[in-house]
C-alpha positions in Angstrom: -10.4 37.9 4.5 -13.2 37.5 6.6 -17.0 37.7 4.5 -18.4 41.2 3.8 -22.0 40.3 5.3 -24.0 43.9 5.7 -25.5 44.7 9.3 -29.5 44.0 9.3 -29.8 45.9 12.6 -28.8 48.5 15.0 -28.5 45.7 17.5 -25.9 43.8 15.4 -23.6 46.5 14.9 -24.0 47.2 18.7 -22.7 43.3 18.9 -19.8 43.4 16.9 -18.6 47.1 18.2 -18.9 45.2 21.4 -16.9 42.2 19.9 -14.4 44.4 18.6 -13.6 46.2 21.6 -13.2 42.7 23.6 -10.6 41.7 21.0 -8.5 45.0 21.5 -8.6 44.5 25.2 -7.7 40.8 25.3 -4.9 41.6 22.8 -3.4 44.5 25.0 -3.4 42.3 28.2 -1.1 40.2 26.3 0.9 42.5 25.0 1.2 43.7 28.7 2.0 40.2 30.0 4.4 40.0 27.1 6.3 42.9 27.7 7.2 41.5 31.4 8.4 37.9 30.1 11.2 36.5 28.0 12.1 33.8 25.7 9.2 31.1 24.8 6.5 32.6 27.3 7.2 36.0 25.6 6.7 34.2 22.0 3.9 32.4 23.0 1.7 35.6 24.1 2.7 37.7 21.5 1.2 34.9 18.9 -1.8 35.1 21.1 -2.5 39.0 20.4 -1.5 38.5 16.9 -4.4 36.4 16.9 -6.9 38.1 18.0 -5.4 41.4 16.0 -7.0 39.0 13.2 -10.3 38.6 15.1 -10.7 42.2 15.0 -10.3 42.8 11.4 -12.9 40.7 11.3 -15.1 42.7 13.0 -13.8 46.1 11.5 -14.6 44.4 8.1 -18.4 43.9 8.9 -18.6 47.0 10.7 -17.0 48.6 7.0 -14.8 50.4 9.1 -13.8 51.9 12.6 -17.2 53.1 14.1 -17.8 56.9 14.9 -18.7 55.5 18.7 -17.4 52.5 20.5 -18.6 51.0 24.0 -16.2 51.2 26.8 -14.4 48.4 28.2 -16.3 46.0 30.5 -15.2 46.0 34.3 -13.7 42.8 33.7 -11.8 43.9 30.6 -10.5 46.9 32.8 -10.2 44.8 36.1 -7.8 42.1 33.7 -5.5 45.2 32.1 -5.2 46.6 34.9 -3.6 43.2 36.5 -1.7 42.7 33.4 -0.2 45.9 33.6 0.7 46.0 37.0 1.5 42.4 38.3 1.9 41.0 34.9 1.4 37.2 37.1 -0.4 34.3 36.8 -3.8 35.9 38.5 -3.9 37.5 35.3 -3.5 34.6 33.1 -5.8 32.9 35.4 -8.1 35.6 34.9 -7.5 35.4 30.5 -8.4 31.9 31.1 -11.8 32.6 32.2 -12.5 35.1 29.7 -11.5 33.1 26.9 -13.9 30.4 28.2 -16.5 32.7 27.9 -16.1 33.3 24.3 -19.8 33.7 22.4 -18.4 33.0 19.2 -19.8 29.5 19.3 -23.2 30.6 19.1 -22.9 33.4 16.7 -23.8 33.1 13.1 -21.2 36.4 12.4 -18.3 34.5 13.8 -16.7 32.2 11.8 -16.2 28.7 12.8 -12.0 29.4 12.5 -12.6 32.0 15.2 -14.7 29.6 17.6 -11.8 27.2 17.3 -9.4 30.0 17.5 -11.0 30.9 21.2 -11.0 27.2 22.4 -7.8 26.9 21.6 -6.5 29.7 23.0 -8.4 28.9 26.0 -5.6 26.4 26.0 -3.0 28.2 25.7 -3.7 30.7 28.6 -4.5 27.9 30.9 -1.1 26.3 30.0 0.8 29.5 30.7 -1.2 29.8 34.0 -0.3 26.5 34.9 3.7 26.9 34.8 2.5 29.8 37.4 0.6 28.1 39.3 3.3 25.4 40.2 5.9 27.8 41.1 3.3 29.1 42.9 1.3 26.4 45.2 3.6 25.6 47.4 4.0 29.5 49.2 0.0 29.9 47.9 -0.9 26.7 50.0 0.7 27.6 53.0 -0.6 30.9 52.9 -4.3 29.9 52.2 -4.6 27.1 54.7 -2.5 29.4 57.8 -4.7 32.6 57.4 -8.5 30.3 56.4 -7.4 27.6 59.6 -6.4 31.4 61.7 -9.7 32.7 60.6 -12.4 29.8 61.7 -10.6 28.3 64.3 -10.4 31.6 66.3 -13.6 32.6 65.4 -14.8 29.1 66.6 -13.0 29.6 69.9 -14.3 33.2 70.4 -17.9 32.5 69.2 -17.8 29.6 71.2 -16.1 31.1 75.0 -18.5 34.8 74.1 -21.7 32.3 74.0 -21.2 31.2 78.0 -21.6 34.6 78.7 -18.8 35.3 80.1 -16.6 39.0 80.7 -16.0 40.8 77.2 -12.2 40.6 78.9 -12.2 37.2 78.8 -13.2 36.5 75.2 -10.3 39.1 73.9 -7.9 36.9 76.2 -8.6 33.6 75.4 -8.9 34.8 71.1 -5.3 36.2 71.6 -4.4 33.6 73.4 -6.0 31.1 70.6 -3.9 33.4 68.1 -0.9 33.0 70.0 -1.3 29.0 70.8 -2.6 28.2 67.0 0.6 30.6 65.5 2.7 29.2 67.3 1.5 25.4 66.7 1.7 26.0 62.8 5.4 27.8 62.9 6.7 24.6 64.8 4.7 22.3 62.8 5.9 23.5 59.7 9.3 23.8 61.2 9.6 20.3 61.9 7.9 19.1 58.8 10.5 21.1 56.6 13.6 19.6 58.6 12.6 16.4 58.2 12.0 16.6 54.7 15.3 17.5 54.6 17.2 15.2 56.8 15.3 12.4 54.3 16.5 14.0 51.3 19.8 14.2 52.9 19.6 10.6 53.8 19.1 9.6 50.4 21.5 11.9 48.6 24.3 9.1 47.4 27.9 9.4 49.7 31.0 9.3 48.4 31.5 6.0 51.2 32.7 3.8 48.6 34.9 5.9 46.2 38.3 5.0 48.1 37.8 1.2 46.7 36.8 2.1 43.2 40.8 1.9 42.1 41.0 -1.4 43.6 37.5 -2.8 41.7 38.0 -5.6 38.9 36.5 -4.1 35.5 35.0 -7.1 34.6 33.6 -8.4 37.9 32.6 -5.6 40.4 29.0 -4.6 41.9 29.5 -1.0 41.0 26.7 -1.4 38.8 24.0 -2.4 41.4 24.9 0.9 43.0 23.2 2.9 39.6 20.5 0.1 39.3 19.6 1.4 42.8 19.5 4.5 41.5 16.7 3.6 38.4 19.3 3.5 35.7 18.5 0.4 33.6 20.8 -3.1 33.7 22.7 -2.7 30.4 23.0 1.2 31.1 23.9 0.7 34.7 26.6 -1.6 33.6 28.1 0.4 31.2 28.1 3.3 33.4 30.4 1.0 35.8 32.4 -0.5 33.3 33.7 3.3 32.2 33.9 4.8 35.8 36.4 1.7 36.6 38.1 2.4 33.8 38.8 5.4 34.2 40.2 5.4 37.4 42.5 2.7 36.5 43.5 4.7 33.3 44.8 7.2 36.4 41.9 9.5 36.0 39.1 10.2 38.8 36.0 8.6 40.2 33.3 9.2 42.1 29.9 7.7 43.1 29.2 11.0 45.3 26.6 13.4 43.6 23.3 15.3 44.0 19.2 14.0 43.5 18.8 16.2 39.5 16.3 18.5 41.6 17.8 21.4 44.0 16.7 19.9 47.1 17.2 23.6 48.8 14.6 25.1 46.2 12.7 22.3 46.6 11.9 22.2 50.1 12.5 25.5 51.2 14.6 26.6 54.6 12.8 26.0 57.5 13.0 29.0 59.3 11.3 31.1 56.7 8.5 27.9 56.3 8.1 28.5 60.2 7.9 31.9 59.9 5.8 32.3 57.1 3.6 30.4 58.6 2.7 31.7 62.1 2.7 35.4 60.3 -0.4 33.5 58.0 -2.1 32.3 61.0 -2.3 35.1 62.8 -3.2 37.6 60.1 -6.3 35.4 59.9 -6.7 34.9 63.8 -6.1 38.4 64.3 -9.7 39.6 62.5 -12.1 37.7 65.0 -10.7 39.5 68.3 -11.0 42.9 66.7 -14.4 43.4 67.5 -13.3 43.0 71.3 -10.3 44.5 70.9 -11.7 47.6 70.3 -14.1 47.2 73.1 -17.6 45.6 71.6 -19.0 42.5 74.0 -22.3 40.6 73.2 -24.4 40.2 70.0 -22.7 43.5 68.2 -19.5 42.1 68.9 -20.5 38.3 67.6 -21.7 39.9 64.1 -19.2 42.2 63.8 -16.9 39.3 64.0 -18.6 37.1 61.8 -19.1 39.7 59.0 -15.7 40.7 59.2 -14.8 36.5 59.0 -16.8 36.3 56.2 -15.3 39.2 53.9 -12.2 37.5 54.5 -13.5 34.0 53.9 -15.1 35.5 50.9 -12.0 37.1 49.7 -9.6 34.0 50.0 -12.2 31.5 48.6 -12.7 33.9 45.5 -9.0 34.2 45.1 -8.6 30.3 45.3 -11.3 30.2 42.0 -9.7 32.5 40.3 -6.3 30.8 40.7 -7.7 27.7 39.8 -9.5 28.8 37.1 -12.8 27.8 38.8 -15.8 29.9 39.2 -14.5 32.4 42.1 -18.4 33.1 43.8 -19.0 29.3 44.0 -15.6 29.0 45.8 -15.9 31.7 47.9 -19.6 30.5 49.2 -17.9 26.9 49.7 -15.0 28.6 52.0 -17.6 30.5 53.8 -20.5 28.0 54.4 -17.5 25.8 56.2 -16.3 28.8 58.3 -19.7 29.6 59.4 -20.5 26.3 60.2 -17.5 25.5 62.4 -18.2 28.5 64.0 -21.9 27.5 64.4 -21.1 24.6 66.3 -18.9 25.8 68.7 -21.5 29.1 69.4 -24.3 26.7 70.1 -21.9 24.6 72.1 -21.3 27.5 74.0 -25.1 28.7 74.3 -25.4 25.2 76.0 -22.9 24.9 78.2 -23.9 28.8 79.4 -27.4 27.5 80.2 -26.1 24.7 82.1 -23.2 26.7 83.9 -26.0 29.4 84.7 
């Protein structure tokens, strides 16, 4: 039972309404996320709300009671819930993470030191839950990041860069669709080519059924059949009695076979190229697309060139503040990182272009 200790002020009770309320909404978002997973996962986050259920009889206790008044929910509380409720996925966990980082227990003679630990630990907890996500999830959130961020500076680059010669407003839209096009087209065969051949390796090492036809004819004491599972990182004494009891049984009249698969699905692994390609060029150009807007819809010069680069920059913005919170970094200093290096690229090419304008001129 946590200790009866009697507000001194207004501003304490304040506190630990605020506390209280923090509880109820971290122990609802897991409930949510709960409610949309199975088995351990399931387990695991309902333990987590049962914990902080205990946090907030902590704070009832002190407060003797359910207050008349509580605060509302902060935006990040609501922001979370909502996520939980609606995508139940690992932004949300990745977004727990960060809250339970934030914990003020720590520095909070109220709290006990049990609840402190309790929020490092579940700190923990989240982050290895958003983890498991996080790895079914790179691969398809990799390719997604790097096509539409490499879409989004290198076009703005190119159109930054051909609209500072001063040349027609006709000829910046062509040569940013064209840049769209090329740079779409470059990543869907890149990625197409990178996939096959990670597959044609994989098949190449896949183990072939070449030498089953001699196994009947193989001596049970002296044969090589157990190089062939040494090859494949089974240990000497394992690897020979693994060929000592395939022989065997093949001259007992039953069936052997050296054939078989890697343990991992190579297919889920590695992914079909088609949809890699595809994916792909459809990331590029949703990012390549947003520079030539401005043109498109028929702005030339300066307006046109900031148009462009605020429209870059909510996007840069956007995908480096998504990356944080994924990674369970701060999003703002990851989405000033992603735009200081589109904004420079696209610097250099604009004053390239300034230069060469002069010169041309």
């Amino acid at each position: 039972m946590p200790e009866t200790v009697r507000p001194d002020t207004a501003s304490d009770r304040r506190r630990w309404a605020r506390y209280l309320v923090d509880e109820r909404a971290e122990a609802d978002v897991y409930r949510r996320l709960a409610s949309r997973r199975t088995g351990e996962e399931r387990a695991i986050l309902l333990a987590l709300a049962d914990a902080e259920g205990r946090h907030e009889a902590h704070w009832l206790a002190l407060l003797g009671g359910e207050p008349a008044r509580l605060p509302r929910r902060s935006a990040s509380s609501v922001v979370l819930g909502f996520m939980a409720a609606r995508f139940g996925s690992v932004f949300a966990l990745a977004l727990a993470q960060n809250a339970e980082a934030r914990s003020p227990y720590e520095d909070d003679p109220a709290a006990t030191a049990t609840m402190a630990a309790d929020e490092r630990v579940h700190h923990e907890v989240v982050r290895g839950l958003a983890a498991r996500g996080r790895r079914r999830l790179s691969g398809v959130f990799r390719a997604a990041v790097f096509g539409a961020n490499d879409g989004l500076v290198s076009n703005l680059a190119l159109v930054l860069g051909i609209g500072a010669t001063g040349v027609a407003p006709q000829l910046v839209l062509f040569s940013g669709i064209a840049g769209l096009l090329a740079g779409a087209l470059s990543m869907g065969a890149g990625e197409y080519v990178s996939v096959r051949s990670q597959r044609e390796l994989l098949e190449a090492a896949r183990p072939s059924d070449y030498a089953d036809a001699a196994l009947a004819d193989l001596d049970l004491d002296a044969n090589e059949l157990a190089l062939v599972y040494r090859t494949r990182g089974m240990a000497p004494d394992a690897a020979d009695v693994r060929a000592r009891e395939v022989v065997a049984a093949v001259h007992a009249g039953g069936t052997g076979t050296l054939s078989g698969h890697v343990s991992e699905d190579d297919d889920e692994v590695v992914g079909g190229a088609w949809r890699a390609a595809g994916s792909s060029f459809l990331f590029f150009a949703s990012g390549a697309v947003i520079p030539v807007l401005p043109w498109l819809f028929g702005l030339s010069g300066l307006p046109a060139v900031v148009l462009a680069l605020a429209l870059v920059g909510l996007a840069l913005l956007a995908t480096g503040a998504l990356v944080g919170i994924l990674s369970g970094a701060p999003p703002l200093a990851r989405a000033a990182r992603q735009l200081a290096i589109g904004w420079g690229a696209a610097a250099v090419t604009y004053v390239l272009g300034l230069v060469f304008g002069v010169s041309l001129g």
